[in-house]
Every structure is written in C-alpha cells, then in structure tokens.
N, C-alpha and C positions, 0 to 999 in steps of 0.2 A: 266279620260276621257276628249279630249281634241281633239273632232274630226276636222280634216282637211280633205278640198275634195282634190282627187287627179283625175288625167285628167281620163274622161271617168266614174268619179262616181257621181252617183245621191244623195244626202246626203237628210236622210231623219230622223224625230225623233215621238217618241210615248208613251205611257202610258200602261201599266198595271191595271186598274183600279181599287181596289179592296176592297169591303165592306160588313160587315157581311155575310160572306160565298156564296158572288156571283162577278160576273168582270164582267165589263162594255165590251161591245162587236156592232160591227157594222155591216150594209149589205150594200156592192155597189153595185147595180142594175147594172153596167156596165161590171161589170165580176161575178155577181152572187157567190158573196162570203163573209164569214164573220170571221171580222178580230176584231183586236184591233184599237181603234182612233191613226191615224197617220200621217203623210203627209212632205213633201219637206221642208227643211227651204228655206225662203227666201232670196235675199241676203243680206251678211253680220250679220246675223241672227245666235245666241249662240243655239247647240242642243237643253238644257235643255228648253229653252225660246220657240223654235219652240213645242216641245213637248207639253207642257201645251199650247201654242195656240190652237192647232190644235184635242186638245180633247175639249177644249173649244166651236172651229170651228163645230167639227162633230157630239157634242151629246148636247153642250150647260149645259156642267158638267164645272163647276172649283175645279182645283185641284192643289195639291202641291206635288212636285217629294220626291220620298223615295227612295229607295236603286238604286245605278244602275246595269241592268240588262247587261246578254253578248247580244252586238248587233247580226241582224243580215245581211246577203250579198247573195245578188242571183240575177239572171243575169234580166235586165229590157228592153229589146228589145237587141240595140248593145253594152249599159252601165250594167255596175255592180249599181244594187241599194243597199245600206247602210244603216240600218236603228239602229237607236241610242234606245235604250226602258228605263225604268225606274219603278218600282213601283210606280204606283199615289195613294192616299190618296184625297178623296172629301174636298173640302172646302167649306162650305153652304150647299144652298139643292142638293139633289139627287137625284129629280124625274126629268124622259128625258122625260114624256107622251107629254110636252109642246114641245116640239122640233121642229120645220118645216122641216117637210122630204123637200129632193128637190133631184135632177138629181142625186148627189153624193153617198150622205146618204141616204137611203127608211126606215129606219129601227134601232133603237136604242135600247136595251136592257140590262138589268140586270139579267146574266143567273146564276143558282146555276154553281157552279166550278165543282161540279162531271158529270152537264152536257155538261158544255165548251166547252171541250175535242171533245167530237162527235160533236158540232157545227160548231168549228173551221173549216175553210176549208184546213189550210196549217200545214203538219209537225212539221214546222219553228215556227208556233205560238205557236202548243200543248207542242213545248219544252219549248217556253218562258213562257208560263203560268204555269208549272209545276217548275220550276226557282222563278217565283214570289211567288208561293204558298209556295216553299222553306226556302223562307228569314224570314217567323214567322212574327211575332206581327211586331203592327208600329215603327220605328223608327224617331228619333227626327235628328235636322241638327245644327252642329257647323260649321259655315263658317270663315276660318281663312283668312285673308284679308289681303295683305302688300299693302301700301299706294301707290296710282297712283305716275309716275315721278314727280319727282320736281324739281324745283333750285339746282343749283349744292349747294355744303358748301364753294368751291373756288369764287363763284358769289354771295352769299347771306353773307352780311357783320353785320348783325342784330342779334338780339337773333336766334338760330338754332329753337326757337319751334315754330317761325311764318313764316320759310321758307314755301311759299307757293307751288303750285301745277303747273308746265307748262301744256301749252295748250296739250300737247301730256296726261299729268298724270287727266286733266280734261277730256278729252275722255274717258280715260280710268275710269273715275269713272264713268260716264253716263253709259256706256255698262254695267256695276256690276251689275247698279240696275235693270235688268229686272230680271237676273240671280238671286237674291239676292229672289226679288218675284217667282220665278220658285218654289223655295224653303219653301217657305212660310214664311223667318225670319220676326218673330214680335220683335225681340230686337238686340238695337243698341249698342255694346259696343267700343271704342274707343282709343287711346291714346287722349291726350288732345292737342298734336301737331295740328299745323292747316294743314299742309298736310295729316294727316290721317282723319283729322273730314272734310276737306274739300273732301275725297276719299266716305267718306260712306254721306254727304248732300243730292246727288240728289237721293239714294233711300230711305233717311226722308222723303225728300221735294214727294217722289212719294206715300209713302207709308202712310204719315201724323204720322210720329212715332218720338218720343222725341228720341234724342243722345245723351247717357251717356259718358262725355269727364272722361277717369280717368287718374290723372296724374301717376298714380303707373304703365301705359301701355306706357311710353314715355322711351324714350332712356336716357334720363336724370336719371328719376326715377325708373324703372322698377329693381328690383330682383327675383331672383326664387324664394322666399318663396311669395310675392305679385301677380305675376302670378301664379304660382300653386293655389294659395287662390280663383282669380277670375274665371280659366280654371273651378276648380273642381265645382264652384260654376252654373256655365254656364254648365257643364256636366249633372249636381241631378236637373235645371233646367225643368220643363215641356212647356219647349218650344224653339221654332228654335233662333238660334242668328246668329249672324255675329260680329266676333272681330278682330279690324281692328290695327293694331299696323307697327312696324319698324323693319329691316333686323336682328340687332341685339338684339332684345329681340324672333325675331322666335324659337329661340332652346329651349328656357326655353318654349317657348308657347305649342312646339312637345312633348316636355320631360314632363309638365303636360297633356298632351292628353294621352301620352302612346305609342306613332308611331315615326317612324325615321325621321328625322331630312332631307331633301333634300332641292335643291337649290328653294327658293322660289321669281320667278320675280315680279319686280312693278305691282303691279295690277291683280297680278294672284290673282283665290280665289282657297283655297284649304276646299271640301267640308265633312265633316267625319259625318259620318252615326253614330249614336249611340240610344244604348238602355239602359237605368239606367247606365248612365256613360260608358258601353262597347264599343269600338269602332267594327259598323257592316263592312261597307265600307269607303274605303277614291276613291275622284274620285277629277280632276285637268281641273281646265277651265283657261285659259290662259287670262291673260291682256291686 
C-alpha cells in the first residue's frame, strides 16, 4: 500500500479499532452518522501516519496499525474520496469517557461488534468491519527497511561502512520515523553501516529506543545462514521491529521471511504482518 493522490481525489485514512469483542466507533453531528475514526491526510503526510492521528484526533485513543484493510472510494461532492483503513490495536488506556466532544465529534464509543453492524450508518463501513473481524487475532510488524540515499562508492574514497547518508537519504529517514511509530516498532535492528544506523537514528532519537548495530546485517558481513538466524529470531519475537540493512543482503532477508523477493528502493519500508512467525499481510510505503 503506497497511496498516491490523483487529481480530483481526496486522500484520506483510518482505523478499525478493535478490543475485546467491541470497535471503537464515532458520531458527526454534521451529517448525523456513525463511522469509524478517520479523516484527510495532511500534506505531505504518509496514510499510515494520518491514520493513527486522526483516531488520536477523534476519540483521544492511541493506537498502533495492524493488518491493512481494502480501502474504500465514493464520490465526495465533485471529488472521489479515498480512504485508506487498517486494523488498529490500543496502545495504553482505552477509556474515551474523558474525550471533549466538540462540533466534529458529539460522540465516542466502544460498541459490542454483533451490534456495529446496525450502528454503522454506511454499507461501505459494515463491509469494512466485517473484513477487520476476518483477519483473527493480533498481529505482530516486521518493518524491512533499505537505508536512505547515500554517497555514491565512485565519490566515497574511505572505508564503504562509513559512507554516509545525502541530504535526499536524510529526508528520507526523518519521514520513516513517524511511519515506523504508526506501527508501533519497539525494536531497532540494524546493519552496523553508518548509512543504515544513520537511516533508522531519527526514529531512536524520537522514539528514545537503543539501536542494535549488527555487523552480520552489513554487506561486508551478512550470509544467509546469519540472516535467516536473526529474521527467524525477529519473527518468534513478541514484538514489532524494524530491520534496516543493504540492496544486496534484501534477498536472503525475503528468502527468511518466506515472501518474494521484489525491487526494494532507498528508503522504502516494506511492512509484513505476521502471527507466530506466519506471514498475514505485506503492504509497501515508499521512501
């Protein structure tokens, strides 16, 4: 998933919210209907990253994206609106009583799922929530990471593992990290290259999370038995990561996930869904 707007569409993203057998759900006093937390990205603004705002924005829940869902599209006066959704997962607490209704929002709730259904105001919703009820249990996130642009190897006359990051592959690590948080990764894994520890820094430096540099993830060092070791380890893991490595060790990194191998650009994250190591979904945010 790697939404681009096209002329005439509204881009917009949201949540699924959903905990011990009920989904967070909202009311707009302005068109007397109740939906899912959603709303417009900003610009320049990553879906995933709008999403988790914007349920943030409307019920004052934090949350972290889980599977992604089929968006959906329907007409918004003379524009098509787009709207991106995801399975959310609570992060903290989970009471909305505290919420300050205003103009937007009147109304927050945590409805049981069997009654959603008749809540919901739109078709469009009761599909998507019957989708999200679909995907099972929680899923966990392996964010596969290739290091932002760097110095060319024809312009960088030094050791290759201190070739650093251009201002383009430094953008492009700032944008990761919100994305990175959408997801909820609490663990930093690495090659020990300074352009890839310099790729994954600003979501430490946001996150306040230590960077594990392994040299066995460097283009120098890396084999497929030393990747498969660390993948399967990051799989049986209970909990979200991000591994950020080089063009030429990506294949061994697919080939221990268990998915195909495609072209992976600087800075893209490519994000895999999994449950006790199975992979559920893979979805692709661009650099």
């Amino acid at each position: 998933m790697a939404p681009t707007s096209r002329s005439g569409e509204v881009r917009a993203a949201g949540a699924v919210v959903l905990r011990k057998g009920r989904v967070l759900l909202v009311h707009r006093p302005a068109y007397d209907d109740w939906s899912f937390p959603k709303g417009k990205l900003d610009r320049g603004e990553r879906s995933p990253v709008a999403a988790v705002r914007e349920v943030a924005e409307e019920t004052g829940i934090r949350v972290r994206l889980g599977v992604p869902l089929g968006g959906q599209t329907y007409p918004n006066g003379p524009r098509a609106k787009v709207v991106d959704y995801w399975v959310g997962r609570v992060v903290g607490d989970h009471d909305v009583s505290g919420y300050a209704v205003n103009s937007e929002i009147d109304e927050v709730a945590w409805v049981d799922v069997d009654k959603a259904e008749r809540r919901l105001s739109y078709s469009r919703d009761r599909r998507t929530l019957r989708e999200a009820l679909g995907t099972g249990r929680k899923t966990l996130a392996l964010v596969v990471l290739r290091h932002g642009k760097a110095r060319s190897r024809k312009a960088w006359r030094k050791d290759d593992r201190k070739r650093p990051l251009l201002a383009a592959g430094k953008e492009q690590a700032r944008a990761a990290a919100p994305v990175l948080a959408a997801f909820g990764v609490s663990r930093i894994v690495t090659s020990s290259s300074a352009r890839c520890v310099d790729t994954v820094t600003p979501y430490a430096d946001r996150s306040g999370l230590g960077v594990n540099r392994v040299d066995a993830l460097s283009e120098e060092d890396a084999t497929a038995r030393s990747v498969l070791e660390i993948v399967d380890e990051l799989l049986h893991a209970n909990e979200d990561a991000v591994l950020c490595t080089h063009r030429p060790v990506l294949p061994a990194v697919y080939d221990a996930i268990g998915i195909p191998a495609e072209h992976h650009a600087t800075g893209e994250l490519v994000v895999v869904h999994h449950r006790r190591g199975r992979v559920r979904a893979v979805e692709r945010h661009p650099g």
